[in-house]
C-alpha positions as CSV (number, residue, x, y, z in Angstrom):
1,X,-3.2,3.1,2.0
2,X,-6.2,1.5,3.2
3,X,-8.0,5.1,3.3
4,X,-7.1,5.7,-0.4
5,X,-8.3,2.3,-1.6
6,X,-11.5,3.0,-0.3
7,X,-12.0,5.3,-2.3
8,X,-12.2,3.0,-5.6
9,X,-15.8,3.0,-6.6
10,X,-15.5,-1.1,-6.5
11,X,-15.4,-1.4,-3.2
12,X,-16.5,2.2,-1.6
13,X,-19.6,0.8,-0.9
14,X,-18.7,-2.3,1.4
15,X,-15.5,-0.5,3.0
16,X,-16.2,2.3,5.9
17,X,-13.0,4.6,6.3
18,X,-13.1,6.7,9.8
19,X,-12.3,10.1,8.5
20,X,-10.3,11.6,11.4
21,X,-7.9,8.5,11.5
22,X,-7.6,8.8,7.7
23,X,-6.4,12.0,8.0
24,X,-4.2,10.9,10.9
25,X,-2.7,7.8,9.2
26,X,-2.3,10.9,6.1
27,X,0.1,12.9,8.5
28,X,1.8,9.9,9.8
29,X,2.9,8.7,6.5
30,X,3.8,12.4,5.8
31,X,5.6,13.0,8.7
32,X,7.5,9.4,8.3
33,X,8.3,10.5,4.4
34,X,9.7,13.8,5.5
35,X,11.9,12.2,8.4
36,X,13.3,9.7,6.0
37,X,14.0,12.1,3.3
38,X,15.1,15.3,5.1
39,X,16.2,13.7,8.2
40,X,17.8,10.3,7.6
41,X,18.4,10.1,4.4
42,X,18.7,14.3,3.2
43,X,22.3,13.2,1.8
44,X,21.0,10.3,-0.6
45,X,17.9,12.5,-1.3
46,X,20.0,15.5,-2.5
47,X,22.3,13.0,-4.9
48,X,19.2,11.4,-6.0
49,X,17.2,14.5,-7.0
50,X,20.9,16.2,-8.2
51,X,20.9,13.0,-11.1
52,X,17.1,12.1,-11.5
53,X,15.2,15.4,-10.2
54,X,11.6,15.0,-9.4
55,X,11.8,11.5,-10.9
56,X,13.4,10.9,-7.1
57,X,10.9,11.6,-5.0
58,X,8.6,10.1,-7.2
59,X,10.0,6.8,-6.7
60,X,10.9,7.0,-3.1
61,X,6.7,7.5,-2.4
62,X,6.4,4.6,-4.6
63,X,8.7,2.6,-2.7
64,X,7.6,3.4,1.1
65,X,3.7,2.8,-0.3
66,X,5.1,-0.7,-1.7
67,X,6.5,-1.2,2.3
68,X,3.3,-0.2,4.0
69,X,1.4,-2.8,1.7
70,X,3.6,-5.3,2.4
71,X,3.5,-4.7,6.2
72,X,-0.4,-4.7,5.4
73,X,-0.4,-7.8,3.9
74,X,1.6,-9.2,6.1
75,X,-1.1,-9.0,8.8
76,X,-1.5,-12.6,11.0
77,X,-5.4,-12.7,9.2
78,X,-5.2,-10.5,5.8
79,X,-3.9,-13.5,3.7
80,X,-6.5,-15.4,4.9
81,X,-8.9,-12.9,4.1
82,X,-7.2,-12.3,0.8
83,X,-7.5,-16.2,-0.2
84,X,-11.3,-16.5,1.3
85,X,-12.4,-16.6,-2.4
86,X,-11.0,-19.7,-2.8
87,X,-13.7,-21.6,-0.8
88,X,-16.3,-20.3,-3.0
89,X,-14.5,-21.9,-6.0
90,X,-15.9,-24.8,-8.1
91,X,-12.9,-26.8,-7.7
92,X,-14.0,-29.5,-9.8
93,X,-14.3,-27.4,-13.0
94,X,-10.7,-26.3,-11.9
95,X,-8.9,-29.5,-11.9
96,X,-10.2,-29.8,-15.3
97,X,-7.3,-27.4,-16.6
98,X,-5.1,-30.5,-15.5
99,X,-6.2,-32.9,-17.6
């Protein structure tokens, strides 16, 4: 996840990605994916693409990325990174929308 977002031309140029564990953390998520579809799961997987075809697999990548970004964000430090902004804010100003 983090290796793809680096990619966005907004922050490619203050974000460093190691290429070899990019493409390592690429063949853990695709080894993880295939274990949980044709492993664990192969019985769901085969109803799901039987009634929604490629529509299934679409979602089930959308829903183990959603998991890894919350297990990102859910880092001890990365919401306090996240919210750092907020000290830079004119505060001030800001309580003036409660007036």
């Amino acid at each position: 996840m983090v290796s793809a977002y680096a990619e966005h031309p907004r922050v490619s140029d203050i974000v460093e990605v190691n290429e070899l564990a990019a493409k390592r953390a690429s063949t853990e998520t695709a080894d993880l994916f295939l274990k949980l579809i044709l492993v664990c799961c192969v019985k769901e997987a085969k109803e799901a693409i039987k009634y929604e075809g490629d529509y299934a697999m679409e979602t089930s990548f959308q829903v183990l990325s959603k998991v890894v970004a919350m297990e990102l964000i859910g880092g001890p430090t990365v919401n306090q990174k996240i919210t750092e902004f907020t000290e830079y804010l004119d505060t001030d100003a800001f309580n003036k929308l409660y007036e």
